[in-house]
C-alpha positions as protocol buffer text, in pm:
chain_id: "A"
residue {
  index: 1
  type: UNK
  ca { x: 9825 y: 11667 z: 10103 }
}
residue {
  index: 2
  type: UNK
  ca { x: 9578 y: 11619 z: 9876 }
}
residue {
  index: 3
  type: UNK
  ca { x: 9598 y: 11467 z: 9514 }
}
residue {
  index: 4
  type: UNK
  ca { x: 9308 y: 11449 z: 9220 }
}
residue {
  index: 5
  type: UNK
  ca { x: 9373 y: 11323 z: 8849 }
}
residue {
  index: 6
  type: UNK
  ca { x: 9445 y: 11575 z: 8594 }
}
residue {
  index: 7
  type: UNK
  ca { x: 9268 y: 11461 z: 8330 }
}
residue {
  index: 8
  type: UNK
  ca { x: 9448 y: 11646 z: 8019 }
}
residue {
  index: 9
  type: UNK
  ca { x: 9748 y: 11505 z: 8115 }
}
residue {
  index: 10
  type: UNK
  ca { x: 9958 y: 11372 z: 7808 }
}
residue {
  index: 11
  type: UNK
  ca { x: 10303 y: 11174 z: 7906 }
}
residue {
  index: 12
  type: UNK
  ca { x: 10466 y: 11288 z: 7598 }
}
residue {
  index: 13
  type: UNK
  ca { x: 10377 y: 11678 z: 7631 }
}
residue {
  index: 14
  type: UNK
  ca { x: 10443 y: 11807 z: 7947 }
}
residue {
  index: 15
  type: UNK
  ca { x: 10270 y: 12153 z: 7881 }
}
residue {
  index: 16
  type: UNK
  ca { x: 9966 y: 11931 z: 7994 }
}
residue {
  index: 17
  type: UNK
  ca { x: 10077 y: 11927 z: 8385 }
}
residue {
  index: 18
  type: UNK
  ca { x: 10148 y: 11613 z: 8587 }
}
residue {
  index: 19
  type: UNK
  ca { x: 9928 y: 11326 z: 8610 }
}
residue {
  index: 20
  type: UNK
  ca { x: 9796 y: 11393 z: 8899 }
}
residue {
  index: 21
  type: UNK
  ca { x: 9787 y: 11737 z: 9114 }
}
residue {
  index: 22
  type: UNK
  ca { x: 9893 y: 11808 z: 9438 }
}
residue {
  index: 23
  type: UNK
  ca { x: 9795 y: 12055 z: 9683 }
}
residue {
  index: 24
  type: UNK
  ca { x: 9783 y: 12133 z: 10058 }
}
residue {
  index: 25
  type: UNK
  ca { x: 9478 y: 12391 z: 10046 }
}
residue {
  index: 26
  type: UNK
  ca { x: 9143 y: 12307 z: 10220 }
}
residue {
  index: 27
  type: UNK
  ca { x: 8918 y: 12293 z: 9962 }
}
residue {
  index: 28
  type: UNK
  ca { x: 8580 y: 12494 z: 9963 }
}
residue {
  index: 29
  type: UNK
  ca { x: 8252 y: 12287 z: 9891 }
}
residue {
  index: 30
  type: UNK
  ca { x: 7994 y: 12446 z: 9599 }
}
residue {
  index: 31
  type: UNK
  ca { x: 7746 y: 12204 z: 9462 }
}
residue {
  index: 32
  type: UNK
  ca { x: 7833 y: 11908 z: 9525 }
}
residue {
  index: 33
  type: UNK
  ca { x: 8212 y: 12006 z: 9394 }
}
residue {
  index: 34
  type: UNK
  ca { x: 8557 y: 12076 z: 9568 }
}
residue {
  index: 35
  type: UNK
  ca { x: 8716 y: 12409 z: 9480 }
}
residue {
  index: 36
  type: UNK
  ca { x: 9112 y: 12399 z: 9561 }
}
residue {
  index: 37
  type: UNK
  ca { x: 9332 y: 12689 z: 9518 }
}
residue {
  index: 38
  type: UNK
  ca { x: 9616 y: 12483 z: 9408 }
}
residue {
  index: 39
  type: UNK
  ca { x: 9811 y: 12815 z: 9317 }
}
residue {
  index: 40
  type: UNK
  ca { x: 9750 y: 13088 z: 9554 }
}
residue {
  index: 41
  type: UNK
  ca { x: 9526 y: 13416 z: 9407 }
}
residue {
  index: 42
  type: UNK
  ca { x: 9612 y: 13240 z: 9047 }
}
residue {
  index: 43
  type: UNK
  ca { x: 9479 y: 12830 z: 9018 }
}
residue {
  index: 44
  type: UNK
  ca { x: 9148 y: 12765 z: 9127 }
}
residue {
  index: 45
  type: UNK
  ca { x: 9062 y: 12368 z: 9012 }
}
residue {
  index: 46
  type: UNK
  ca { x: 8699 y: 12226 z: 9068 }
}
residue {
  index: 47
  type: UNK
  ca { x: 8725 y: 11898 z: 9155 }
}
residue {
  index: 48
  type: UNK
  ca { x: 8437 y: 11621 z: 9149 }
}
residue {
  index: 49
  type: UNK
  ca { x: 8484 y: 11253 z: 9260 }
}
residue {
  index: 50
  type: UNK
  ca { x: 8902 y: 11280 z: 9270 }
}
residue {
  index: 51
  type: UNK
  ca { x: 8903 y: 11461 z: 8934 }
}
residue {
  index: 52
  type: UNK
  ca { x: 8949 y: 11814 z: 8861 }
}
residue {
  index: 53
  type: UNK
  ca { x: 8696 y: 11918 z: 8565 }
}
residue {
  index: 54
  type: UNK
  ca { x: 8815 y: 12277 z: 8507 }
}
residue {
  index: 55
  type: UNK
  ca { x: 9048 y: 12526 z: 8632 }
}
residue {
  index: 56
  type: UNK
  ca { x: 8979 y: 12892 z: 8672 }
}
residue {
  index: 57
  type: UNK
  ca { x: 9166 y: 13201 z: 8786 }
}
residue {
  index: 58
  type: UNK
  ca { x: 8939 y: 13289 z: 9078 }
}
residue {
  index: 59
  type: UNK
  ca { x: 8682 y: 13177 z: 9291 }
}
residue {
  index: 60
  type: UNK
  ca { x: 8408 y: 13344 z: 9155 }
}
residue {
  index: 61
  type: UNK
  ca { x: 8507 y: 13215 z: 8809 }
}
residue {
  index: 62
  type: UNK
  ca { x: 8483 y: 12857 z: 8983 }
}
residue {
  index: 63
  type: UNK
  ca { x: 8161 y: 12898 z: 9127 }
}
residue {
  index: 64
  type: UNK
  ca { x: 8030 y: 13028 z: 8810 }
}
residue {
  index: 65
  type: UNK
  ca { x: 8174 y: 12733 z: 8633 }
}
residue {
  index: 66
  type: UNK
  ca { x: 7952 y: 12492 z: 8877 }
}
residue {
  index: 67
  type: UNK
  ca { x: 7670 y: 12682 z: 8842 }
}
residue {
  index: 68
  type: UNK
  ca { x: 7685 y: 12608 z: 8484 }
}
residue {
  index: 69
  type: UNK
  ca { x: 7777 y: 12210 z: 8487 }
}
residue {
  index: 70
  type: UNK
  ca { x: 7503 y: 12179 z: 8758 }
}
residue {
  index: 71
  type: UNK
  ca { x: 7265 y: 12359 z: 8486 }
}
residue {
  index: 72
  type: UNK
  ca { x: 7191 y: 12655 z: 8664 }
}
residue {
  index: 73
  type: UNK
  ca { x: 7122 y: 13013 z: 8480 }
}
residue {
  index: 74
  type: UNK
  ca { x: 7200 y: 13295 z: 8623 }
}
């Protein structure tokens, strides 16, 4: 099991998620990132250094997404 910080978490407004997320997936390396599909075919989080920094619906959307904080164009 694997946990990482969810950092929009807000104690009073659950809509937010837990504080922390939980998943049993292997996660995928991408520039220096993690990629977990916490949610199978739906929840794909990029983690870096035990927090997740965005959350996208597929891999290539998460790939894309560290492409861009790693300043890459395409």
């Amino acid at each position: 099991m694997t946990t990482y910080k969810n950092p929009w978490y807000k104690p009073l407004n659950p809509i937010y998620g837990p504080m922390e997320y939980e998943t049993n997936a292997k996660p995928v390396e991408y520039g220096g990132f993690l990629i977990y599909e916490r949610i199978s075919g739906i929840c794909f989080d990029v983690v870096k250094d035990g927090t997740c920094v965005t959350q996208l619906a597929g891999p290539d959307g998460a790939r894309r997404a560290i492409d861009k904080l790693n300043g890459a164009t395409s």
